[in-house]
N, C-alpha and C positions, 0 to 999 in steps of 0.2 A: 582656164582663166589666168593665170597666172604666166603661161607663155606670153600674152596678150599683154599684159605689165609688162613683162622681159622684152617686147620688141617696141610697144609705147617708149619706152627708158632709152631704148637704145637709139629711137628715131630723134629725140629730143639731145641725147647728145652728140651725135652725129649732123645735126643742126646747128647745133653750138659749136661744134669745134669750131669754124670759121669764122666765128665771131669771138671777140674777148675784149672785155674791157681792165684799163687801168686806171689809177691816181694820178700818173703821170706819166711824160711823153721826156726822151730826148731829143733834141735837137742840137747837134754837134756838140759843144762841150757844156750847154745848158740845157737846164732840163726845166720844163711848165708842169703846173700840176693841176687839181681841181679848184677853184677858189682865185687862181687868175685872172687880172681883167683881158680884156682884148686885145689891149696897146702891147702889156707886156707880152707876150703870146706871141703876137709878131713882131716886135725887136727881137726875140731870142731866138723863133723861128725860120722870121722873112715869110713873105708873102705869102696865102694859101697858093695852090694851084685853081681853086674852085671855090665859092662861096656862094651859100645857096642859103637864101631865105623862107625858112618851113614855117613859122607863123607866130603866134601869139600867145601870151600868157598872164595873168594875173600871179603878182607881187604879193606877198607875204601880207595877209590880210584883205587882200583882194584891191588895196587902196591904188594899184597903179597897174598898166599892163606892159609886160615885158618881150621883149623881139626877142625872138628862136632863133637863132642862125646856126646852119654847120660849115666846119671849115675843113676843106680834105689839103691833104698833103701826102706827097709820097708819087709814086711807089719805092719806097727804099727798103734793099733786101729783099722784095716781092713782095712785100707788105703797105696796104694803104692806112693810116690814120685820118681816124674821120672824128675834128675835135665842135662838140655842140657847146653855144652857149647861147646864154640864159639872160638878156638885160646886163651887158658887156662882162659877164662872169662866165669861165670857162665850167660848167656843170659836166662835161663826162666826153671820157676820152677810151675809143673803141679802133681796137686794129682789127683790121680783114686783108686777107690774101688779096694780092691783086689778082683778075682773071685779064 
């Protein structure tokens, strides 16, 4: 049983490595973070490369529904950033290898 732990754990981080999320992203000499709107995100950034509309969500007390978007940028260094937000708030910022 206990093997069975030891390669569950290890498939899980082995899964993860590839993915990693932070607080915040550079973008040449500026840096965004979580809690950003949209506007600033791309003044500091420029343009995604891609923007993709994944769907919908209720607002804080359910009173209003909010647009999901993610915004990829990159590959810079061989890394893609892939920034989601949330009703024009930058909620989470995840880097992955490019393949």
């Amino acid at each position: 049983m206990p093997a069975l732990i030891g390669r569950a754990l290890l498939l899980v981080l082995a899964l993860s490595a590839s993915l990693s999320q932070a607080d915040t992203l550079r973008c040449g000499s500026q840096l965004v973070s979580t809690g950003d709107r949209a506007f600033e995100v791309e003044r500091k950034c420029g343009a995604p490369v891609q923007r993709d509309l994944i769907g919908y969500t209720l607002g804080p007390q359910a009173r209003q529904e909010l647009v999901i978007e993610e915004w990829l940028y990159g590959p810079n260094n061989g890394m893609l950033s892939i920034l989601t937000f949330e009703g024009n708030r930058l909620t989470r910022i995840e880097s992955r290898r490019a393949r």
